[in-house]
C-alpha positions as a printed NumPy array, in Angstrom:
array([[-16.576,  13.27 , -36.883],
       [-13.115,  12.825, -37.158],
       [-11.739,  10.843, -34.403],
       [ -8.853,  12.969, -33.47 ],
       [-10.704,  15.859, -32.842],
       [-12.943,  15.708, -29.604],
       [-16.423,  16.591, -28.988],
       [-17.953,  17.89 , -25.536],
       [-21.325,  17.617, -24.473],
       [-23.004,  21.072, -24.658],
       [-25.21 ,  20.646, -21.622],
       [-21.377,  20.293, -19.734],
       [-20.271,  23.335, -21.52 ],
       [-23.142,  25.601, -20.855],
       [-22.396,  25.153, -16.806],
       [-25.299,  22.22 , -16.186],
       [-28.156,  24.527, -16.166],
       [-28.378,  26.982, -13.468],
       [-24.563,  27.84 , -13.07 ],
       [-23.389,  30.544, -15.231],
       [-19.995,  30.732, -16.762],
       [-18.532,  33.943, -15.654],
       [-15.276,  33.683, -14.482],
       [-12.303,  34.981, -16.578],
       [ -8.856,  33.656, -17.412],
       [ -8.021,  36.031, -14.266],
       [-10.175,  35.045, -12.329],
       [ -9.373,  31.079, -12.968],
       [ -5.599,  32.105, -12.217],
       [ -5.829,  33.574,  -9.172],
       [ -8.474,  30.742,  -7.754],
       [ -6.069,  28.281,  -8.512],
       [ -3.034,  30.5  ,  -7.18 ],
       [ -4.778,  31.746,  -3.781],
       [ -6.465,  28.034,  -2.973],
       [ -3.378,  26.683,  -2.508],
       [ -1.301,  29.857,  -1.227],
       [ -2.309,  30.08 ,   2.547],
       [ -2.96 ,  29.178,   5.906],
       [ -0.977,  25.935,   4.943],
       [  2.067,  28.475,   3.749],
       [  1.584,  31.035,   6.236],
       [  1.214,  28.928,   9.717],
       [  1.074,  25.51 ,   9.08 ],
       [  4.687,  26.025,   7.297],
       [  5.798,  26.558,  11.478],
       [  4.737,  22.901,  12.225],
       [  6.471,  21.538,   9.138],
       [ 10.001,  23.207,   9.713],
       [  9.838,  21.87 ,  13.383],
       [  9.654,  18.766,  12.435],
       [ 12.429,  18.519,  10.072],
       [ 14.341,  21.59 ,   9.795],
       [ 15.669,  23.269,   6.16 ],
       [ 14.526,  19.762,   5.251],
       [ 10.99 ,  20.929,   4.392],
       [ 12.642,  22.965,   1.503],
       [ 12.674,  19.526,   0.145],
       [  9.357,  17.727,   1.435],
       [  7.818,  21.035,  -0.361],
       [  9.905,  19.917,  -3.778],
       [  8.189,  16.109,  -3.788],
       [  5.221,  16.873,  -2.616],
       [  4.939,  19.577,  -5.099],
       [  5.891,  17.098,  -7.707],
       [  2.972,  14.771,  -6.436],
       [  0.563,  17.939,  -6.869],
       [  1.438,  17.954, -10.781],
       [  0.737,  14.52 , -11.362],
       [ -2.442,  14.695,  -9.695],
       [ -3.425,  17.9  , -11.336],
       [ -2.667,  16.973, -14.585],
       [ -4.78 ,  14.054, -14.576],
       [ -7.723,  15.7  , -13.205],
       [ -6.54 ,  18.823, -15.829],
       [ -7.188,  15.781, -18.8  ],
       [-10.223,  15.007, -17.601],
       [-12.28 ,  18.638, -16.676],
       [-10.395,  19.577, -20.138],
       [-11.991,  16.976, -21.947],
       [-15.645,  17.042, -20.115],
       [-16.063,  20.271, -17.741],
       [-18.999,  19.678, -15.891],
       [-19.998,  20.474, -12.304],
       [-18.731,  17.802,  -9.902],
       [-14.975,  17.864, -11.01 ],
       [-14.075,  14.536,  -9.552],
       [-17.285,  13.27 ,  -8.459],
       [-18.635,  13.335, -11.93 ],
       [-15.646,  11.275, -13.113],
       [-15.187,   9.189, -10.265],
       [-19.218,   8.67 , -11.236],
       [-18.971,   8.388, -14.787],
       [-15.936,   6.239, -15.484],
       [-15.551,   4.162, -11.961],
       [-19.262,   3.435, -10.939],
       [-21.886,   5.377,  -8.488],
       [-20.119,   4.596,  -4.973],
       [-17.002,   6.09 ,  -6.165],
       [-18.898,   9.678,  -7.566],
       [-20.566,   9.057,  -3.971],
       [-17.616,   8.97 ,  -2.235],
       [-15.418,  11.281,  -4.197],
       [-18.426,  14.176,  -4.085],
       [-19.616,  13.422,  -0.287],
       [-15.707,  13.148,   0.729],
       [-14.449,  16.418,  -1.118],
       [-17.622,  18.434,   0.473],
       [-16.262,  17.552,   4.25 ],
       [-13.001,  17.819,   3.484],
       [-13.661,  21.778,   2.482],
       [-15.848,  22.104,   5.159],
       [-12.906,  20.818,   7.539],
       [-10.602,  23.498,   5.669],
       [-13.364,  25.891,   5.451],
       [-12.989,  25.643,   9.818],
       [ -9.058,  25.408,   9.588],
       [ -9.019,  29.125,   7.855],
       [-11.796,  30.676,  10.288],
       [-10.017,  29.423,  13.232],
       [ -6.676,  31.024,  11.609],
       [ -8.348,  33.831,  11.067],
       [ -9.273,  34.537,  14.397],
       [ -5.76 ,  33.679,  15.646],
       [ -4.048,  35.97 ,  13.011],
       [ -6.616,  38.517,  15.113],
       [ -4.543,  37.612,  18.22 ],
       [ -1.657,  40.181,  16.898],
       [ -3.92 ,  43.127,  17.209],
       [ -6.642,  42.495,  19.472],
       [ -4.95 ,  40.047,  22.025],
       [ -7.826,  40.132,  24.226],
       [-10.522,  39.213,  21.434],
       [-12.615,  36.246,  22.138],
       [-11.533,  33.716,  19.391],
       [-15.601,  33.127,  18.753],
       [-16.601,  35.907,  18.067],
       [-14.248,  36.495,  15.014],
       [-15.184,  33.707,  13.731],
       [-18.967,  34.577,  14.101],
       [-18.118,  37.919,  12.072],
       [-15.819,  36.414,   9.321],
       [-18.205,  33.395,   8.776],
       [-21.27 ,  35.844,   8.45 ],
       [-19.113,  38.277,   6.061],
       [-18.271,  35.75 ,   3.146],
       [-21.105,  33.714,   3.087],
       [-22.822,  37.11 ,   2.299],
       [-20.542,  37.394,  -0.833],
       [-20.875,  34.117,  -2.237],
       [-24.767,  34.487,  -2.079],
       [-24.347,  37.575,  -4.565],
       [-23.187,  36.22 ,  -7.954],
       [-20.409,  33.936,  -8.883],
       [-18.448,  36.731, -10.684],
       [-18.731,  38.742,  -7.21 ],
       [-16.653,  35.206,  -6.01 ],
       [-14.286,  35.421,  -8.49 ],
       [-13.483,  39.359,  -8.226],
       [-13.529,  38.818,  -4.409],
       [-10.591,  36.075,  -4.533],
       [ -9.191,  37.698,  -7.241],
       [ -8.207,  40.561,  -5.253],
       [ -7.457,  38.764,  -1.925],
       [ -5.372,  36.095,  -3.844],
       [ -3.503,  39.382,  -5.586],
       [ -2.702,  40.389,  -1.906],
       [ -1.25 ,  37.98 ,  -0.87 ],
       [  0.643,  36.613,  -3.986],
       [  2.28 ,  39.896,  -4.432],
       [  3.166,  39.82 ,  -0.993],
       [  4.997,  36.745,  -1.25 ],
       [  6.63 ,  38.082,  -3.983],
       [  7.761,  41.067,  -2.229],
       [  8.877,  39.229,   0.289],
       [ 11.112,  36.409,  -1.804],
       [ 12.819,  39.794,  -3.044],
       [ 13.229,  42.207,  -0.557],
       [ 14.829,  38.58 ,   1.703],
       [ 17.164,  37.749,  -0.885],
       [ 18.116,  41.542,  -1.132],
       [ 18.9  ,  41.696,   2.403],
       [ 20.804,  38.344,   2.366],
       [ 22.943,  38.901,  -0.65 ],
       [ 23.293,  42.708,  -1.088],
       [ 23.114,  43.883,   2.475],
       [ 24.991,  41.957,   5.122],
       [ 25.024,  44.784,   7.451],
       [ 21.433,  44.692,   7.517],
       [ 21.096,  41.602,   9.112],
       [ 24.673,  40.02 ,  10.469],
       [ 23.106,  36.376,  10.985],
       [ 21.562,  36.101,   7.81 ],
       [ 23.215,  33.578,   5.487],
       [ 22.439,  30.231,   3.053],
       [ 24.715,  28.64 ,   5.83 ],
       [ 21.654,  29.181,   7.992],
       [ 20.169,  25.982,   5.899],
       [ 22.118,  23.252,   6.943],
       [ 24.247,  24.633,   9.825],
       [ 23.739,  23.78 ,  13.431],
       [ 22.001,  26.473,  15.596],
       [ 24.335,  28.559,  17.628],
       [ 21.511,  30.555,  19.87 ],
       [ 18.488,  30.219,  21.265],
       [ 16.666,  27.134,  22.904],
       [ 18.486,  24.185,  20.75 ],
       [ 21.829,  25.553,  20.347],
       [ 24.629,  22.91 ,  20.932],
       [ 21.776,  19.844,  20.678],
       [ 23.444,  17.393,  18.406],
       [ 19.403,  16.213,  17.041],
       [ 18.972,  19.178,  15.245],
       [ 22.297,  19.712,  13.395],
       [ 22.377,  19.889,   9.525],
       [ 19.616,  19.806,   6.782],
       [ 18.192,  17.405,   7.734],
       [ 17.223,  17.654,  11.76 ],
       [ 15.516,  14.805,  13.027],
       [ 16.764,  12.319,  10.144],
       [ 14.396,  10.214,   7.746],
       [ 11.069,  10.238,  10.496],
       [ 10.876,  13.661,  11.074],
       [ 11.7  ,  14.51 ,   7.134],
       [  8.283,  11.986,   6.8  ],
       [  6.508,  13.761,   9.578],
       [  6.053,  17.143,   7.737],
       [  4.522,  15.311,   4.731],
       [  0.885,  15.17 ,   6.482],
       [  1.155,  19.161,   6.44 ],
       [  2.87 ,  19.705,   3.43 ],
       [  0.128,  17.465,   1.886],
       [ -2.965,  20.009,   3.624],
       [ -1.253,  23.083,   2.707],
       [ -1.496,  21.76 ,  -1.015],
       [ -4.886,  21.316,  -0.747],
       [ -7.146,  23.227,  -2.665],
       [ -4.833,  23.351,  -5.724],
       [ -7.688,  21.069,  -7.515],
       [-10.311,  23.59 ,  -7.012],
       [ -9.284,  24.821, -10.777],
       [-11.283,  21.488, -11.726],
       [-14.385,  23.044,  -9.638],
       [-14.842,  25.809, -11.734],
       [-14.377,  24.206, -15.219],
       [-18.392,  24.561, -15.509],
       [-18.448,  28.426, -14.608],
       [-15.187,  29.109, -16.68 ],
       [-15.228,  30.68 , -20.334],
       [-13.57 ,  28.626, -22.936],
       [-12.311,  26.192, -20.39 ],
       [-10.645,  24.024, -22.948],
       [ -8.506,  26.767, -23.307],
       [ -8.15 ,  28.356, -19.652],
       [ -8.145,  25.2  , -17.315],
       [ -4.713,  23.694, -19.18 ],
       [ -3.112,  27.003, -18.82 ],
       [ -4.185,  27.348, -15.407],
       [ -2.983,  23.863, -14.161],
       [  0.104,  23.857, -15.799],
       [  1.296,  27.877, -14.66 ],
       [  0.07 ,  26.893, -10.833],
       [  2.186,  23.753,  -9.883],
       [  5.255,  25.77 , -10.765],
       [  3.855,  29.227,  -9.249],
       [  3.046,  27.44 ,  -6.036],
       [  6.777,  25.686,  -5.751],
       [  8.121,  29.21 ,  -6.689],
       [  5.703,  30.802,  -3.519],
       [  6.518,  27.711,  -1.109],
       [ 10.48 ,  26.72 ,  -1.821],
       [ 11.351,  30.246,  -2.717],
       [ 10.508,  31.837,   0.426],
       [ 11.275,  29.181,   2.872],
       [ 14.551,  28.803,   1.737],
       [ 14.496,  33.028,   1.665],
       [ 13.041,  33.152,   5.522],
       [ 15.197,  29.932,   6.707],
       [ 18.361,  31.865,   5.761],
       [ 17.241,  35.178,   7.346],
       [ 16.626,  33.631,  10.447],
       [ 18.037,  30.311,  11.814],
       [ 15.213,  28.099,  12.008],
       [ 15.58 ,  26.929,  16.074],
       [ 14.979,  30.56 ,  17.241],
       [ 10.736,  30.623,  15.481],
       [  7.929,  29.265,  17.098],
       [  5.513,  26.271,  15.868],
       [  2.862,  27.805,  16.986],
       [  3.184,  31.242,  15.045],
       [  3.311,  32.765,  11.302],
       [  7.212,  32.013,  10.434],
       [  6.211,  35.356,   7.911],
       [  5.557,  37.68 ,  10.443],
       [  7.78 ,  36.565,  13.364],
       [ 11.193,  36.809,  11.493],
       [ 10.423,  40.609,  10.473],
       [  8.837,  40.915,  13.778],
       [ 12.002,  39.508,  15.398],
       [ 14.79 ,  41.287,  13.086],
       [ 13.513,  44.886,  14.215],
       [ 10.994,  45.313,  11.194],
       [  8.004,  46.251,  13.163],
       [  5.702,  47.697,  10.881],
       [  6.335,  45.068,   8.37 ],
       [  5.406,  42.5  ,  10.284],
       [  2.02 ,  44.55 ,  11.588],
       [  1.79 ,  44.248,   7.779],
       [  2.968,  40.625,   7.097],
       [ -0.049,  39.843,   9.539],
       [ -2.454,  41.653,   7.609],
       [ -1.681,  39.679,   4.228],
       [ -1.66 ,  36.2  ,   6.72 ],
       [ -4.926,  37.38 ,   7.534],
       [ -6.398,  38.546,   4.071],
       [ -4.857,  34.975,   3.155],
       [ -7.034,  32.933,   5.235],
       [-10.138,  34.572,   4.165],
       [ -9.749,  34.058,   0.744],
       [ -9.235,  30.279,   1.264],
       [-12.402,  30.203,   3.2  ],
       [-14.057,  32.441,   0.185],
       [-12.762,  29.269,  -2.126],
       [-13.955,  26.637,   0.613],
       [-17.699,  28.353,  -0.02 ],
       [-17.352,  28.306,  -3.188],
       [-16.463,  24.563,  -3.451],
       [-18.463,  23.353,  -1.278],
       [-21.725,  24.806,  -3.025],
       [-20.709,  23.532,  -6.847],
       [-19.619,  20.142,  -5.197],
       [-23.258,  19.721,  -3.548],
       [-24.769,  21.139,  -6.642],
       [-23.003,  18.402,  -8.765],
       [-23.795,  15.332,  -6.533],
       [-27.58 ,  16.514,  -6.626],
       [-27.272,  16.313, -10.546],
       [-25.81 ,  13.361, -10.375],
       [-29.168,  12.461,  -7.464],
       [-26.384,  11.509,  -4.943],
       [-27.494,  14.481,  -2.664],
       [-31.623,  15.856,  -2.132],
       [-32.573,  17.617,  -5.69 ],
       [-33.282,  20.749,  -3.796],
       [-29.421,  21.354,  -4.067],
       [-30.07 ,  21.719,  -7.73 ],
       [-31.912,  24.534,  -7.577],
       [-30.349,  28.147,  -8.02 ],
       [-31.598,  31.749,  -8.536],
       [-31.388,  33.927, -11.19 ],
       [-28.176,  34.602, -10.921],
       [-27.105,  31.034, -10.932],
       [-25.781,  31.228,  -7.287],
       [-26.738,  27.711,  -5.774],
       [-28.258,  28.83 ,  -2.459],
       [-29.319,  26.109,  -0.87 ],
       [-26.131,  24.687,  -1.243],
       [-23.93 ,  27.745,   0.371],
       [-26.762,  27.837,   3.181],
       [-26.532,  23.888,   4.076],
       [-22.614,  23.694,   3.695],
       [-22.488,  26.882,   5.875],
       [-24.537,  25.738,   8.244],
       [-21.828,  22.998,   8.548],
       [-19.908,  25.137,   8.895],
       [-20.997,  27.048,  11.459],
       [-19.225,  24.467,  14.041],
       [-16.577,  26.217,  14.413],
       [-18.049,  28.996,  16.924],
       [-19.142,  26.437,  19.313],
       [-15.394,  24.813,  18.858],
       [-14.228,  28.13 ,  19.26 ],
       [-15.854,  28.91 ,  22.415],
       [-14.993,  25.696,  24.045],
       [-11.649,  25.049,  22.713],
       [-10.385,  28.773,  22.923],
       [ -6.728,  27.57 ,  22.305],
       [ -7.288,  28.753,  18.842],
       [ -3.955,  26.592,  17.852],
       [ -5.285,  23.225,  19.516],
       [ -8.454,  23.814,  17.424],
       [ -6.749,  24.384,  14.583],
       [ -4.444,  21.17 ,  14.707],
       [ -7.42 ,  18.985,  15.57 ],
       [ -9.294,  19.841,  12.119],
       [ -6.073,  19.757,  10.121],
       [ -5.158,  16.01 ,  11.102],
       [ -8.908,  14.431,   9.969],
       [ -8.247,  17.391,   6.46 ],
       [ -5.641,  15.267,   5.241],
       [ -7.068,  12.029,   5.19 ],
       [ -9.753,  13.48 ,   3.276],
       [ -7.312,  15.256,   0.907],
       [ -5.66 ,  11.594,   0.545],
       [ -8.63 ,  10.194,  -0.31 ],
       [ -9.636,  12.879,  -2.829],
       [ -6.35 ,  12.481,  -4.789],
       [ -6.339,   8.817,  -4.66 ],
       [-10.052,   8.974,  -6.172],
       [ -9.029,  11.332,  -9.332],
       [ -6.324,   9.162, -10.232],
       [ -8.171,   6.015, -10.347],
       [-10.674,   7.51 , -12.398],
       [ -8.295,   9.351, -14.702],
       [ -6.86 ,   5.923, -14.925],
       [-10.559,   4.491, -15.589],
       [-11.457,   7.702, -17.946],
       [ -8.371,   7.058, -20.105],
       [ -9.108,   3.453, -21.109],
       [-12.491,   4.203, -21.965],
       [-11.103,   7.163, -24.168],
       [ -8.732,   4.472, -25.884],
       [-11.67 ,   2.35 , -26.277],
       [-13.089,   5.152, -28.234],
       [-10.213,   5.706, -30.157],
       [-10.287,   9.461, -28.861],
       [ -7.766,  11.884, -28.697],
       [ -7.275,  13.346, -25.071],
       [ -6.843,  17.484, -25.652],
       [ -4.5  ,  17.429, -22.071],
       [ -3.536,  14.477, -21.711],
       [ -2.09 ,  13.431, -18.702],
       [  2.452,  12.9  , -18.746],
       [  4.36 ,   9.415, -18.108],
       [  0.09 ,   7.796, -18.102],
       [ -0.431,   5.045, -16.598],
       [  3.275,   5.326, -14.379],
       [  2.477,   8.43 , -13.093],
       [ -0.985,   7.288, -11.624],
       [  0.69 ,   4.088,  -9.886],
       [  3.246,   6.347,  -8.421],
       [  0.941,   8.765,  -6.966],
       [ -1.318,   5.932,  -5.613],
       [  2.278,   4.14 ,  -3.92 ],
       [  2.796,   7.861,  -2.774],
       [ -0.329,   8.612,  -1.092],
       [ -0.277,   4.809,   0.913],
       [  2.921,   5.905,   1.921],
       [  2.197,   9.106,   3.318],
       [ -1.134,   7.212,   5.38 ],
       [  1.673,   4.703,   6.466],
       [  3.638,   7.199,   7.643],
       [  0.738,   8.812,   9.477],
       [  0.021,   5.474,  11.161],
       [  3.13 ,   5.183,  13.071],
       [  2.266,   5.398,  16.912],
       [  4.879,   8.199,  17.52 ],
       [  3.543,  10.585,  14.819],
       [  0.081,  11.164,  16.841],
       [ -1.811,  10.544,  14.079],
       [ -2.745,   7.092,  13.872],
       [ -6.275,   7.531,  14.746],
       [ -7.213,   9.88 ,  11.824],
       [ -5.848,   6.85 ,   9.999],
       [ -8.019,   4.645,  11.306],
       [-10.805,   6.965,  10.883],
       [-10.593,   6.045,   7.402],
       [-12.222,   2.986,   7.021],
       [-14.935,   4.373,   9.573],
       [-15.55 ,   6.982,   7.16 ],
       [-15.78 ,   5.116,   4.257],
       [-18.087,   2.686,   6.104],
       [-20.54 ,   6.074,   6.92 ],
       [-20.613,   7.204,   3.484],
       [-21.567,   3.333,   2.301],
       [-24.201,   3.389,   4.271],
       [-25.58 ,   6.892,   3.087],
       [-24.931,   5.101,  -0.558],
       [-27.382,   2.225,   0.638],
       [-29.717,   4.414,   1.961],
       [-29.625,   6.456,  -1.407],
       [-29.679,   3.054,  -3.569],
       [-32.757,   1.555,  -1.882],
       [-34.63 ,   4.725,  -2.155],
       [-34.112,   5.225,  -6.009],
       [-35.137,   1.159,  -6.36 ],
       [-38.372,   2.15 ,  -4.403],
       [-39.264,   4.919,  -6.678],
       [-38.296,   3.384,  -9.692],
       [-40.193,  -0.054,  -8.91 ],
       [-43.614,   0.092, -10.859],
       [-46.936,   0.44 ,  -8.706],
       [-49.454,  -2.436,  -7.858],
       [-53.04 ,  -1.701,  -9.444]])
């Protein structure tokens, strides 16, 4: 064979088996789109701009830049080899079997920490029409809801966040124009509304005259640093595209296209309409706690849009949760392959839905009605989860580019050809690694509140050793031969 033209193991190709490979270019699109487009955009965006002001505009810019580097080099790799796993097959292949332990075990609580983040947001985004709805009890019903879908078949999935994601990404859309129409075109409209918004000082509301928060940048250098921890876990998801290289058609084909038309989609979705909503309205006058989206049109007079703003908020956080099912069911049915989970998460039906794998990671969960019903201050919940999301997230991305590092030198060793290969390899790797132990830094400072999540870290690595130990002794006991 000639050695610039690469070969892919079949049994990765046919989906490992039991999954089958029905989703569509469309469907691959919109995945990557709506996992990324969401509850981090729609809410968590509040937190971010009051820590830092117009600021974020930028945070959004370099972390967005640090979400290309990291997708492209999981891109080369699912490109090259799709197989079920994404990074835990790498991480498992290339590194060694603690890493694929790690990566795989590490990825399926992180998306069942996100898969809680978007219930719990759903039930708040409730809050706007039923303010006298117990927060549990939404969750109950939304949990119940899309589990059911995701135990139907994976095209159901697809065609399920293929329509939510549509929702809300035309939405967002709509939004970027009908803003900058009303900002440029009709002053009238809206007297206050101006780019000057972005960097002046605020002149009503609760910080008005408050020297901190003049300019573009409102609390200086820390607070710019602060917003990076949510910036980082509204990002999340964007890797999911790797996920479903083993249930995509022609993935060589769709996953490059996919990775490369996200990145910039998701900076056009996140920088466009912040810096469209941050000149509407002048930052100081929103709350943390509430969809920036909704209250500007709520608070400019447009009633009705917001009521509808909500709605697409709403539809938003579902079809992250839809993703987080999805995820969390290949991921477990990947590390069983790979006999770093029970083999009975191998198994799937006929219609190559992996059942025991939606039922365990939903049964996981499931936590968040009992945190619902004893932490009812849905947004308290909500940052609680968030905080312990990221340092998974950091871990994840760290992982995939030590193993794309790892999977390229054995490709050179090869002499093969990568079909994606990954830009500015090995810099770009180094720099996302610096980047990432930056961000923890930053999230270890005493002031930030987050310093325990950091030190969580090491805890949690410790757990998942120990699990690998467990694991490792009980394949040497199998494998030993038997006394006669």
């Amino acid at each position: 064979m000639d050695t610039e033209t690469q070969s892919i193991d079949t049994t990765l190709v046919q989906g490992n088996g039991g999954l089958k490979r029905k989703l569509k270019n469309r469907h691959i699109q919109f995945i990557a789109l709506g996992s990324a487009v969401g509850t981090g955009l729609f809410l968590g965006s509040a937190s971010a701009i009051f820590s830092t002001g117009p600021s974020v505009i930028l945070a959004y810019l370099l972390a967005g830049f640090l979400v290309f580097l990291v997708m492209r080099q999981l891109g080369e790799m699912v490109t090259q080899e799709p197989a079920a796993g994404s990074s835990s097959y790498f991480a498992d292949k290339y590194w060694g079997r603690f890493a694929g332990f790690l990566a795989g075990w590490n990825y399926w609580v992180d998306y069942i920490l996100v898969g809680i983040v978007e219930l719990i947001a759903v039930a708040g985004y409730m809050q706007y029409w039923f303010p006298g709805i117990a927060v549990w009890k939404a969750t109950l019903f939304f949990f119940l809801l899309i589990n059911a879908v995701n135990l139907l078949t994976v095209k159901a999935y697809g065609e399920v966040e293929f329509w939510f994601s549509s929702i809300k990404i035309i939405a967002v859309c709509v939004m970027i124009l009908a803003g900058g129409y009303i900002l440029f075109f009709n002053t009238g409209l809206l007297p206050g509304a101006t780019i000057k918004n972005l960097w002046d000082a605020p002149t009503v509301g609760m910080f008005a005259g408050n020297a901190v928060f003049k300019g573009f940048f409102t609390h200086g250098f820390i607070g710019f640093m602060l917003t990076f921890p949510m910036i980082i876990f509204a990002f999340d998801g964007v890797e999911l595209v790797g996920i479903t290289a083993a249930e995509t058609e022609n993935p060589q084909s769709i996953i490059p296209k996919a990775i490369n038309q996200v990145v910039f989609r998701i900076l056009i979705f996140y920088v466009g309409s912040l810096a469209i909503l941050l000149s509407l309205y002048h930052w100081s006058n929103l709350s943390p706690s509430d969809s920036p989206f909704v209250l500007i049109f709520d608070k400019i007079g447009f009633k009705y849009v917001a009521w509808i703003l909500n709605f697409i908020v709403f539809t938003a956080a579902l079809s992250v949760y839809n993703s987080c099912i999805y995820c969390n069911s290949r991921m477990l049915y990947g590390l069983a392959l790979q006999k770093n989970a029970p083999k009975i998460f191998t198994k799937t039906n006929k219609r190559g839905i992996p059942v025991p794998s939606i039922l365990v990671s939903g049964a996981l969960t499931f936590s968040v009605v009992p945190l619902s019903y004893f932490v009812p201050d849905w947004i308290k919940a909500f940052e609680i989860v968030i905080s312990f999301s990221v340092i998974c997230v950091i871990t994840n991305w760290a992982i995939i580019s030590i193993s794309q590092l790892k999977f390229r030198k054995q490709k050179n060793l090869e002499n093969t050809k990568p079909i994606f290969p990954s830009p500015f390899y090995p810099f770009s790797n180094y720099l996302t690694l610096v980047f990432l132990v930056f961000i923890l830094f930053t999230m270890s400072v005493p002031t930030f509140g987050m310093a325990k999540q950091v030190i969580a870290l090491p805890l949690w690595i410790l757990v998942v050793y120990i699990g690998y130990s467990l694991v490792i002794r009980k394949d040497k006991n199998l494998n030993q031969p038997q006394q006669s």
